[in-house]
N, C-alpha and C positions, 0 to 999 in steps of 0.2 A: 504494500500500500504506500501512497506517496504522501510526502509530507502533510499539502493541506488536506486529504483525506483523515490524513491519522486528526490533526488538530481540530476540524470539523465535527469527528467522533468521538474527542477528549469535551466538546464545546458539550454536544448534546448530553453531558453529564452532568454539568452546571444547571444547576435551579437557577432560572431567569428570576428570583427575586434577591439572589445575593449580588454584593458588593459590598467591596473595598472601601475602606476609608476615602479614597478620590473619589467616592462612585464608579469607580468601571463595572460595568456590569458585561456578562455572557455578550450583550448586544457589542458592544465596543469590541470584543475579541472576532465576531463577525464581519465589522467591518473592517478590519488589518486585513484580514483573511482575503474579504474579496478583493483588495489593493496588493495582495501578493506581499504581504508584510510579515511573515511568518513568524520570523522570530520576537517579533514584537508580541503578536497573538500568544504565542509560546509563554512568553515573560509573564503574561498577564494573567494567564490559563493558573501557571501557578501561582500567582496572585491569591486570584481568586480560591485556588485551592487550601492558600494557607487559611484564609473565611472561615469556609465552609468545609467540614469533613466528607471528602470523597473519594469512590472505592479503588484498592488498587490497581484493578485495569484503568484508570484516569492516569494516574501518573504511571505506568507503565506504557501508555500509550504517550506519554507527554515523554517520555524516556527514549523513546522508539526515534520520534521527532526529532529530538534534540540529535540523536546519533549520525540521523540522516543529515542532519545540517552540519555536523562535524563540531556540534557546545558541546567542549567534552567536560567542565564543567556544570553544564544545567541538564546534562544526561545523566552524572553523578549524581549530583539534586534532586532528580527528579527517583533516582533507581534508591539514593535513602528516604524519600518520602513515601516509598514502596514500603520499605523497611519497618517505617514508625508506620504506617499503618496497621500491617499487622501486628506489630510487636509493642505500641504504645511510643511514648515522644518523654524525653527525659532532658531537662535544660539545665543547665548547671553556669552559676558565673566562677571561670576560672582565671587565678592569679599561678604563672611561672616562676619559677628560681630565676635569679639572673642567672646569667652564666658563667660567673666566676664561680657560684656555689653548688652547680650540678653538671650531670653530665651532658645535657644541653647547649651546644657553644652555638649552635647555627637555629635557623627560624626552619619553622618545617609546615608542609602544604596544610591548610583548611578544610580541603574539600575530602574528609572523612577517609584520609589513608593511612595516619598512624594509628597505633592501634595500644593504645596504653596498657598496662595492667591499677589495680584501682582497687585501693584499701577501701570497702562500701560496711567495714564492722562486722564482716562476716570474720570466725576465726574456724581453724584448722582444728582435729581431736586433740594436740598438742597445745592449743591456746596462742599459736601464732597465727599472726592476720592471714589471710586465705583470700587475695588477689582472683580481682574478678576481670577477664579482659572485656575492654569496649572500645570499639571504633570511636574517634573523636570528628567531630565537623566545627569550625569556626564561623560564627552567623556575622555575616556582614565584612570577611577577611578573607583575603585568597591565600595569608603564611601567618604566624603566630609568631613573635618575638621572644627569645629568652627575656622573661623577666618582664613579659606582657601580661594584660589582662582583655579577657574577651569572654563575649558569651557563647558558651556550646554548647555542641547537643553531641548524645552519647547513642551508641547502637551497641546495647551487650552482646556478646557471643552468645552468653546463655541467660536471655529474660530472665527467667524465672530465677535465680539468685535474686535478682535487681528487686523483685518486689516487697520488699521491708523500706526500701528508699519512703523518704519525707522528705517538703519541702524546707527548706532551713538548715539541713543537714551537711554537718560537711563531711567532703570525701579525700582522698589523697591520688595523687596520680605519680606512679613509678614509670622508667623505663627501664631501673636494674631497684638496687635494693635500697635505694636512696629516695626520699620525697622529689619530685621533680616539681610538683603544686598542689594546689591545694584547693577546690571546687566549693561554694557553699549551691547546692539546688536548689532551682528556681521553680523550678513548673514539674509535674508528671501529671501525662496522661497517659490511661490503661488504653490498652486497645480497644477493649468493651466504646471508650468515648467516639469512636467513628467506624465506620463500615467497613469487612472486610473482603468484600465481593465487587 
């Protein structure tokens, strides 16, 4: 299928009564569409997806899109909002070590490819911490700075650990046996909160 097909099929999933904070409604994604604006339509598509809770063929099909257009970034995006739908959405505000004090000396990509391990309070039979791994994504950042702060979102390997999490809570983020940061969470939602068909 070709791009505006796929994005025409992502549209017809959108409730024509949501919108964005600007107002963009489904109707605005129609009209890119017919001016052969795609990636704009694209952009908005998941806009509006962040709104409204919709199913993962929506953003699997918004993922399809983006690959065909060669955003290998909003094809990422679109393939973790795959992710959170089925598995629920976990946001966390995280502060880094500088890089004098850990093993972090360089900034590393955003778009959900390191993959941390993450003290979340669970311990081992032994009574040591028992590191739980999760994909990280930086919201609003394409690289993360030693000794930066940013808000992210996390994709567990294994859900089910993650659900004792509470908002308020802080966590710790390793890449060997040292703290590399420090998370307090901001938001969860379970999956049960949106659709997974």
């Amino acid at each position: 299928m070709d791009v505006p097909k796929l994005l025409e099929a992502a549209s017809l999933l959108v409730p024509e009564t949501v919108a964005t904070e600007n107002d963009i409604t489904v109707n605005d994604v129609w009209d890119y569409l017919a001016h052969d604006e795609w990636e704009i339509a694209l952009d908005l598509l998941a806009e509006l997806g962040d709104v409204h809770p919709l199913p993962v063929t929506f953003w699997q099909t918004l993922a399809t899109s983006a690959e065909q257009m060669r955003l290998d970034r909003s094809a990422a995006w679109c393939h973790w909002r795959c992710y959170e739908t089925r598995n629920g959405v976990i946001r966390a505000d995280l502060t880094l070590g500088p890089a004098h004090e850990g093993r972090r000396q360089t900034p590393f990509s955003g778009a959900g490819v390191l993959r941390p391990m993450w003290d979340i309070g669970e311990r081992t039979p032994t009574g040591e911490p028992d590191l739980c791994i999760a994909r990280l994504w930086v919201e609003f950042a394409p690289v993360m700075e030693p000794g930066g702060q940013a808000t992210v979102r996390l994709a567990p390997l294994s859900p089910s650990k993650w659900q004792q999490l509470q908002p308020g809570q802080v966590i710790a983020m390793h890449e060997d046996r040292t703290v590399a940061g420090t998370a307090v969470v901001l938001d969860i939602r379970r999956p049960s909160d949106s659709p997974a068909a």
